[in-house]
C-alpha positions, -999 to +999 in steps of 0.1 A: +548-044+525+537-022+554+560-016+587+547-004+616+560+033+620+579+042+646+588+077+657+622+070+677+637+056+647+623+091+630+639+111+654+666+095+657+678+102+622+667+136+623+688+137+655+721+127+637+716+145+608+715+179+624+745+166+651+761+163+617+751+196+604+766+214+641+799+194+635+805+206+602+794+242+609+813+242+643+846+227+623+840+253+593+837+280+622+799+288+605+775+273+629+740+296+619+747+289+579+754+255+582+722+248+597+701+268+578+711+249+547+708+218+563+673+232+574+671+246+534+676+210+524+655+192+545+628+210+536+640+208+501+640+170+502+600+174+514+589+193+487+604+170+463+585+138+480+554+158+477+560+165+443+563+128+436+529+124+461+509+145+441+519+131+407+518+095+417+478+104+433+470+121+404+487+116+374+506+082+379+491+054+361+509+029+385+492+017+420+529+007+435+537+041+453+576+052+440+607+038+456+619+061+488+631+059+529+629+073+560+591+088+567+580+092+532+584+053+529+561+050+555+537+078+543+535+063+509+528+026+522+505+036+544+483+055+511+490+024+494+479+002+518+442+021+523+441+021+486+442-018+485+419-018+516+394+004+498+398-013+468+390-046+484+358-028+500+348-017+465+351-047+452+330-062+478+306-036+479+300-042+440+298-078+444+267-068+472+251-051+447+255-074+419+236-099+437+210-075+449+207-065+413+204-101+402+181-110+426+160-080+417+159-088+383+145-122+392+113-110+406+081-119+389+072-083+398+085-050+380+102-031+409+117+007+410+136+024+437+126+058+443+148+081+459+139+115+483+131+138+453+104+111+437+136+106+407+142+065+398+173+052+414+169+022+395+148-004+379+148-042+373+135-054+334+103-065+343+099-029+350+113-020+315+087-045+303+058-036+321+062+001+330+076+010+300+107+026+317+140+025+299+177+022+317+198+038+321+178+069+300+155+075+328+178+072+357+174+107+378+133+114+361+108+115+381+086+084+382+053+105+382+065+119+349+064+083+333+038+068+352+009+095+340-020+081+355-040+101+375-049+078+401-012+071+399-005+101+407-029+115+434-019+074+452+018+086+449+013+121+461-006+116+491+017+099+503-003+068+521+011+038+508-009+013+537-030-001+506-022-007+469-039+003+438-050-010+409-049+010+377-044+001+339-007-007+328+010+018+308+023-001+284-012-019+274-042-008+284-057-042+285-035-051+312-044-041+354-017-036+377-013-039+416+012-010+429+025-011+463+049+016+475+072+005+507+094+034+523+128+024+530+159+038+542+162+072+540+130+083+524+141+058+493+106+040+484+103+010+464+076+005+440+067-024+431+039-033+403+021-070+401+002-084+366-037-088+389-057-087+352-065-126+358-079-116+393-097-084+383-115-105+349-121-134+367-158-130+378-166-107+344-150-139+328-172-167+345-204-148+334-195-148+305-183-177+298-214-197+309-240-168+289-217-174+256-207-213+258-251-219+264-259-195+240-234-214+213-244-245+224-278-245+218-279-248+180-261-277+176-279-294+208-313-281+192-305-299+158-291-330+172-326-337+199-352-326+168-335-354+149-332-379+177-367-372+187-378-381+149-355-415+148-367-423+179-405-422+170-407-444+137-367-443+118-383-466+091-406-438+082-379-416+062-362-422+029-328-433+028-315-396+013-332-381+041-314-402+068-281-395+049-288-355+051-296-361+089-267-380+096-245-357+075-258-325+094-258-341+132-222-353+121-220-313+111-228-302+145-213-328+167-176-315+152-191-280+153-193-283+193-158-306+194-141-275+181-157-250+205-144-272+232-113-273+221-108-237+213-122-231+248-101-254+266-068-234+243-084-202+252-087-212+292-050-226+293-041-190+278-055-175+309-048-198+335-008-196+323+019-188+346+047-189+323+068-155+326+072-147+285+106-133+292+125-165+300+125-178+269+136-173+234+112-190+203+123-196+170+093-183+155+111-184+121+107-225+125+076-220+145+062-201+113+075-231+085+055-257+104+025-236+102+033-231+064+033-265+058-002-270+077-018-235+054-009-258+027-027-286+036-056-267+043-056-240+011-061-270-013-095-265-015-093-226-018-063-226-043-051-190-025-020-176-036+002-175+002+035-159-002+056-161+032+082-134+039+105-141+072+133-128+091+152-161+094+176-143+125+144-127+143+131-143+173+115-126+204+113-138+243+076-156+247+058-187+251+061-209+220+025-226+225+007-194+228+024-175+200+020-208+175-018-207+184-019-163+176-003-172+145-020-199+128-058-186+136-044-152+117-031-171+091-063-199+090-088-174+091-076-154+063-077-191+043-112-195+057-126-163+048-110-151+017-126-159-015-112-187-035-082-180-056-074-149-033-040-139-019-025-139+014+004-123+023+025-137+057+054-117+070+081-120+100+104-086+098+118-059+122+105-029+118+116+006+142+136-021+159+108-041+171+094-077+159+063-077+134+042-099+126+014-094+099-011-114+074-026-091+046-056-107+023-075-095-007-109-108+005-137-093+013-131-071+040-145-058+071-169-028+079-153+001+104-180-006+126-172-044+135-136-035+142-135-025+179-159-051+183-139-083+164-119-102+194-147-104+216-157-139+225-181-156+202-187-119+182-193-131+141-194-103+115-215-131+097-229-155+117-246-177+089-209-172+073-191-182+101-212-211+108-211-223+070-171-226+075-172-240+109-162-208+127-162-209+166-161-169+172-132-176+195-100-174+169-092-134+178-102-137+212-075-168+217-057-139+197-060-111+218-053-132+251-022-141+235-012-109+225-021-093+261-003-117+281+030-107+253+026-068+259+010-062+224-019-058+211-038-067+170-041-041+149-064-047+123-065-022+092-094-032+065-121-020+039-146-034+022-142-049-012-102-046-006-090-068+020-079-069+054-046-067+070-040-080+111-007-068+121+006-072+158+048-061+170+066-069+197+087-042+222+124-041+217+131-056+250+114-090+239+130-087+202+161-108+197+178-099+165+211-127+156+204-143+186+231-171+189+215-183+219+201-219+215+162-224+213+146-230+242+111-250+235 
């Protein structure tokens, strides 16, 4: 416990210690060498107390100072007492930051403090995700030597920060980002980065939309008047065989158009989402036996050999809905297009730490030259193909929207007469690996 010092009780004792030290001189008739030993052992008796000092400060494993009196009691009490005060400060100090920490790492924006010399101070894991920044490796590099944009970099270097900018994401160049840079403190800067690719492919989205959905509808629509138009005139007039290839065909269409519809609506609730894809943890182990069991339902016309090979502890951060739909049109459209009898391969694995996913077919195959071109909208390698098995020409689009809004991207690796393999991963800060944590669905 800390007393408050006083300097007349000090004094006093160094008062009667030296009266003591005249008595004994003056008695032993030795006055000079009686007090230069008492001097000699006073200052003794200091050096030894800073002895202890300096080995409780430094080496001392103890924070109780060591047992003592006089003014060393005092001088040790009061170092102990600023250590509990500091202490106290640090502890609070960390708590600040803590919840400045959490609270950055809640943002639905990836945000970086800069300090003075351009070099990142810090990061939140939206940043990780979408910057492709790693912590604590990068702490002290200079952002503009990650970020290597150009128009990054001349927005950085000049220095005017009044507007933001919208270049492509370094992580996937199908993604835009909005940077804003707000100067803080003492010439710290905060960057932050916002997801705007909904914004910036809105319009290009809407004209495309209404050229591709008019230009799909107009077959089926086409086929379904010419044959109302005929009923309507005289139906008596036609054989019953003919009436039964009518119906049959309209019936053709009419599910034809249901299942544009529906892939569009899928493909519209895939952009329109919100959902943040690193909240939540999907089983895709269990999302990927459900689907098994409906490729088996659907492959017993084909009679393909499908031989699934997954992970059972491998799960990643995501959106359940949207990852079951990039799944099963992989793993449908390789039962759809291979040749009957063929074999598909399925597999859930880590691979370079990261989450793969892949479905590998001996079909046909795919010329070089449709490849860039093959998660477009409504893009058919073989239209008259795709519209004998009721493809829509929206399965690797729904796909690739999937895939964007995940921070990955479909790799698709195929020849002709051999097969084709679609293959996407996930980064290692959305791969859970023994993840004990329960699902979330």
């Amino acid at each position: 416990m800390y007393y408050p010092f006083s300097w007349w009780k000090i004094l006093g004792r160094l008062a009667v210690y030296f009266v003591l030290a005249i008595v004994v001189g003056v008695y032993l008739d030795n006055l000079a060498v009686c007090i230069a030993v008492a001097v000699t052992l006073l200052l003794l008796q200091h050096y030894w107390h800073l002895f202890r000092l300096n080995r409780w400060l430094w080496h001392s494993k103890k924070m109780t100072p060591p047992k003592t009196a006089g003014i060393w009691e005092h001088v040790y009490e009061g170092i102990y007492y600023l250590q509990r005060r500091n202490r106290n400060k640090r502890k609070e100090l960390g708590a600040l930051v803590k919840r400045f920490r959490e609270g950055a790492e809640a943002l639905p924006d990836a945000a970086v403090v800069v300090d003075a010399n351009a070099c990142i101070a810090w990061c939140n894991r939206l940043a990780r995700i979408e910057l492709g920044l790693r912590w604590p490796e990068d702490a002290g590099r200079r952002v503009d030597n990650l970020i290597r944009h150009p128009q990054f970099i001349e927005f950085f270097h000049q220095g005017n920060f009044d507007y933001p900018i919208e270049v492509t994401s370094p992580t996937n160049i199908d993604k835009i980002l909005e940077y804003r840079v707000m100067p803080y403190g003492e010439k710290h800067l905060l960057l932050v980065a916002r997801d705007v690719t909904r914004v910036t492919q809105l319009e290009e989205m809407r004209k495309d939309f209404v050229a591709n959905v008019s230009h799909e509808l107009r077959t089926p629509l086409t086929v379904l008047n010419g044959y109302l138009e005929m009923f309507n005139a005289d139906p008596q007039a036609y054989p019953p065989a003919f009436m039964q290839k009518a119906f049959g065909e309209m019936t053709s269409q009419t599910r034809r158009m249901q299942s544009l519809i529906e892939q569009l609506l899928i493909l519209s609730r895939i952009e329109a989402s919100a959902e943040r894809v690193y909240e939540k943890i999907v089983d895709v182990p269990q999302v990927l036996a459900a689907i098994q069991s409906e490729a088996a339902a659907l492959n017993q016309d084909k009679g393909h050999e499908i031989e699934f090979t997954v992970d059972p502890q491998l799960r990643v951060f995501g959106i359940e809905t949207e990852l079951r739909s990039a799944f099963s049109n992989l793993i449908f459209n390789a039962i759809h297009y291979t040749p009957a009898k063929g074999k598909i391969q399925v597999g859930w694995r880590l691979r370079n730490k990261a989450a793969e996913f892949y479905v590998q077919d001996n079909g046909e195959g795919i010329a070089e030259k449709h490849l860039a071109r093959l998660t477009e909208r409504f893009y058919r390698v073989d239209k008259a193909r795709s519209r004998k098995t009721g493809g829509s020409g929206l399965g690797l689009a729904i796909v690739k929207h999937v895939l964007t809004h995940h921070n990955s991207r479909l790799e698709i690796d195929s020849e002709v007469g051999k097969g084709s393999c679609f293959s996407f991963h996930f980064s290692t800060e959305l791969t859970v690996v023994n993840s004990h944590a329960s699902h979330q669905s």
